[in-house]
C-alpha positions in Angstrom: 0.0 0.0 0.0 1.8 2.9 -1.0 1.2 6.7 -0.1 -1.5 7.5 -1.6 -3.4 8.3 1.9 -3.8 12.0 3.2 -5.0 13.3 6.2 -7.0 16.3 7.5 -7.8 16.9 10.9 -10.4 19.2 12.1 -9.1 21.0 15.2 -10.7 24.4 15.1 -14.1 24.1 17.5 -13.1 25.6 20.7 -14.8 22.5 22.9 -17.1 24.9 24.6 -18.7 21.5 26.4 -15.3 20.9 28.4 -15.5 24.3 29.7 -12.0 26.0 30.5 -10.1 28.7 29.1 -8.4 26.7 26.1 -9.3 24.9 23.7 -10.3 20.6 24.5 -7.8 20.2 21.8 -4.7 21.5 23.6 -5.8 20.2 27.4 -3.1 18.2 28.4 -4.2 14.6 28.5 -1.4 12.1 30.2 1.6 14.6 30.1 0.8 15.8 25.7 -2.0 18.0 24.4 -4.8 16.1 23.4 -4.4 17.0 19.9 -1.0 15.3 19.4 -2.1 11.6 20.5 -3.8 11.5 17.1 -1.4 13.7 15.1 1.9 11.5 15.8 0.1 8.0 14.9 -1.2 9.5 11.2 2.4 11.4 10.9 4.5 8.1 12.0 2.8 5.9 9.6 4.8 5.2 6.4 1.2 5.0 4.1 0.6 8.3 5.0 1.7 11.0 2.8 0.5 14.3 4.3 -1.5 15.9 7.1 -3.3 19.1 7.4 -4.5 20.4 10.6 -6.9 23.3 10.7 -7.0 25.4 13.5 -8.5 28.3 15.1 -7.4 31.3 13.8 -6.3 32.9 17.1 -4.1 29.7 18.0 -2.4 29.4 15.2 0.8 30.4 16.0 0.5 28.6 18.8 0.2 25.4 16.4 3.5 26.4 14.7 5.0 27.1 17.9 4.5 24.0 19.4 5.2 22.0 16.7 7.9 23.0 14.4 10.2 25.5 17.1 13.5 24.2 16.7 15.5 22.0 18.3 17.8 24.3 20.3 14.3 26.4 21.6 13.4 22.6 23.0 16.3 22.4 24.3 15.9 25.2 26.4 13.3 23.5 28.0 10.1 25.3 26.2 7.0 22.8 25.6 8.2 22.6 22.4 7.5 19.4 19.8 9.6 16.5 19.3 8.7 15.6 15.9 11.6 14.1 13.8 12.1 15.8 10.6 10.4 13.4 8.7 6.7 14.2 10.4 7.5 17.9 10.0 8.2 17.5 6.1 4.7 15.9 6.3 2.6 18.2 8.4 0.8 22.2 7.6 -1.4 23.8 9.5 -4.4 26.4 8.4 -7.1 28.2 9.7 -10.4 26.6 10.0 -13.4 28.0 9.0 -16.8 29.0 10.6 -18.1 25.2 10.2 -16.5 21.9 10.7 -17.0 20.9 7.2 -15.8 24.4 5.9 -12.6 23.6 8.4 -12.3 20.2 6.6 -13.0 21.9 3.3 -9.9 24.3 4.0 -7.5 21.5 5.0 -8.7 19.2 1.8 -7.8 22.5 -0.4 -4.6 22.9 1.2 -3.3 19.3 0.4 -0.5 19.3 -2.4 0.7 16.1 -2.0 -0.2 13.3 -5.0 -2.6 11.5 -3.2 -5.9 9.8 -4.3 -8.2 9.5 -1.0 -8.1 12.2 2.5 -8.9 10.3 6.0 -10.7 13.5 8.5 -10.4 12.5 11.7 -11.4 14.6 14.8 -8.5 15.4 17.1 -11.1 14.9 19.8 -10.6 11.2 19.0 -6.9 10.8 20.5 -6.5 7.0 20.5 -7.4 6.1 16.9 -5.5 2.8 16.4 -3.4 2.2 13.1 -5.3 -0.8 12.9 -8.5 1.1 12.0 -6.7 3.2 10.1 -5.3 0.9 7.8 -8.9 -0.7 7.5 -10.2 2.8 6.1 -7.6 3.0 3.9 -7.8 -0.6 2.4 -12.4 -0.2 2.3 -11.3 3.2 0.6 -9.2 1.1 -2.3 -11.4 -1.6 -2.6 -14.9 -0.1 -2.4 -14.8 3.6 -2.1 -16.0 6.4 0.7 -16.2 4.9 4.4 -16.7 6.4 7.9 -15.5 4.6 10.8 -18.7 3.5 13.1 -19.7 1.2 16.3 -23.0 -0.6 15.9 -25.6 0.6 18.4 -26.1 -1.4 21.6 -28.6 0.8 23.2 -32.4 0.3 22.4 -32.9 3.4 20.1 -35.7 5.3 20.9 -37.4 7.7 18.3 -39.2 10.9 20.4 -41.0 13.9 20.3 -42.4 16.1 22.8 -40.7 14.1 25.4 -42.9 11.6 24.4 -41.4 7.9 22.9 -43.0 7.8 19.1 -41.4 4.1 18.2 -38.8 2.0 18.7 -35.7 1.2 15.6 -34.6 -1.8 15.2 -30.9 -1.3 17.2 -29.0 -3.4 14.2 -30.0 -1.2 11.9 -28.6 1.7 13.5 -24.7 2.8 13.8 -22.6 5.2 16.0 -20.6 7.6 13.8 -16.8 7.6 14.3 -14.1 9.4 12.5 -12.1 8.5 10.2 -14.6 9.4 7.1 -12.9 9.2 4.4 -13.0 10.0 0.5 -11.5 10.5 -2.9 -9.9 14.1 -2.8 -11.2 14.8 -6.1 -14.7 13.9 -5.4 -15.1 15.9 -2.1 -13.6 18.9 -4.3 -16.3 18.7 -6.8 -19.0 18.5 -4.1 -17.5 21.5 -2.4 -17.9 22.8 -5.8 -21.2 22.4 -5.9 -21.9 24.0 -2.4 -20.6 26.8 -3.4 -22.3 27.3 -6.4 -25.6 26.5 -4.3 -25.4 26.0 -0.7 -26.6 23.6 1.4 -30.1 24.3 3.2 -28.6 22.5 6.5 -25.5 22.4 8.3 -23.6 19.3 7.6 -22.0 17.8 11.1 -19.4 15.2 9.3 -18.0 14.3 5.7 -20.5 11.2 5.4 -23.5 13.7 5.7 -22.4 15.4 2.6 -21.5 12.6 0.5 -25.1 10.9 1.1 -26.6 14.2 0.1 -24.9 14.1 -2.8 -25.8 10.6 -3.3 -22.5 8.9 -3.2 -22.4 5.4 -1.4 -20.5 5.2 1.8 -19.4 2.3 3.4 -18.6 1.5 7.1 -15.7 0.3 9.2 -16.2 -1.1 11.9 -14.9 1.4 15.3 -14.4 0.8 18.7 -15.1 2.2 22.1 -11.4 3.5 22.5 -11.6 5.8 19.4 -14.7 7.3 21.6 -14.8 11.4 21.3 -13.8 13.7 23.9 -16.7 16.0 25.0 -17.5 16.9 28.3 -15.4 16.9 31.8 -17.0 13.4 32.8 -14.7 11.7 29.1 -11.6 13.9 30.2 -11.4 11.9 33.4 -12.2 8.3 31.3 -9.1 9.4 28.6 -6.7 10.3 31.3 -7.1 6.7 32.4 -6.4 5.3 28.8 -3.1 7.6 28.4 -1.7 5.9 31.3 
């Protein structure tokens, strides 16, 4: 499997759930920023050929600081990265936009690699395992645009008013995860047509727009590790796992 895999994470939304004064994204979570668990396992693995993170546009420099000041600065004993020259080569950073999807939409644009397909994965979802990753990127090859997903073990109630209207059948039903993933040149030509007429509701992942469009996606199987980090009740769960 060669490098035709990109990457762009989402990191602008300022986690206004997990309270605090900083973004969720730069929390420290076991000793790191939560945003670099994710970061170093797409960056250290050889399929991938580039990442772009898009950020909030007051903390940028505080991206670039923290993860391309130079070696001496570190050694001065500023929280500065430690990414070998190789995941530098690999990684940009740009301002997000107002949305999530305009945030991935910015990344996408800002790829100049020559890869085929872009993984988006939330930054908010530190523990993704390369094994998940590499299943995205072989359902990508093999059968086209795939979000990473747990089946539902809850019974799934459907109400209104307060009131329970029916019941879905639970095996029907699956928990979205990130990675989503797609052929960069189709999710340019579906930004395309966005912005020639935009959408009349505000899409909240990558899957949402594709089915809109009415391109198939597929599903890869996730798991409860690559769970999101929302509120102050998951910090205390993921500062378990980082241990």
């Amino acid at each position: 499997m060669n490098k035709k895999f990109a990457v762009v994470l989402p990191a602008g939304g300022l986690g206004k759930r997990m309270g605090g004064n900083i973004p969720k994204q730069l929390m420290l979570l076991g000793g790191k920023p939560v945003y670099r668990y994710c970061l170093e396992t797409f960056l250290s693995m050889d399929e991938i050929a580039e990442v772009v993170m898009a950020v909030p546009a007051d903390w940028k420099s505080h991206f670039e600081e923290d993860l391309f000041a130079d070696a001496a600065e570190r050694d001065a004993g500023k929280n500065c990265a430690n990414l070998s020259a190789e995941m530098r080569a690999k990684l940009k950073i740009v301002v997000g936009g107002a949305e999530r999807w305009q945030s991935v939409e910015n990344g996408v644009n800002a790829l100049t690699s020559s890869a085929e397909y872009v993984l988006v994965h939330d930054v908010a979802r530190p523990f993704i395992s390369r094994e998940i990753i590499l299943d995205v990127c072989n359902t990508l090859v093999t059968k086209g645009a795939c979000l990473v997903a747990k089946p539902a073990v809850d019974t799934i109630k459907i109400a209104a008013d307060g009131r329970v209207e029916k019941t879905i059948d639970r095996n029907t039903v699956w928990m979205a995860q990130t990675p989503q993933a797609a052929r960069i040149d189709v999710l340019k030509k579906l930004y395309a047509r966005i912005a020639a007429e935009p959408l009349s509701f505000v899409p909240t992942d990558e899957a949402s727009i594709l089915e809109f469009f009415g391109e198939p996606v597929f599903i890869v199987k996730g798991a409860a590790a690559n769970d999101k980090l929302t509120t102050p009740e998951d910090f205390e769960i993921f500062v378990n796992r980082a241990k």
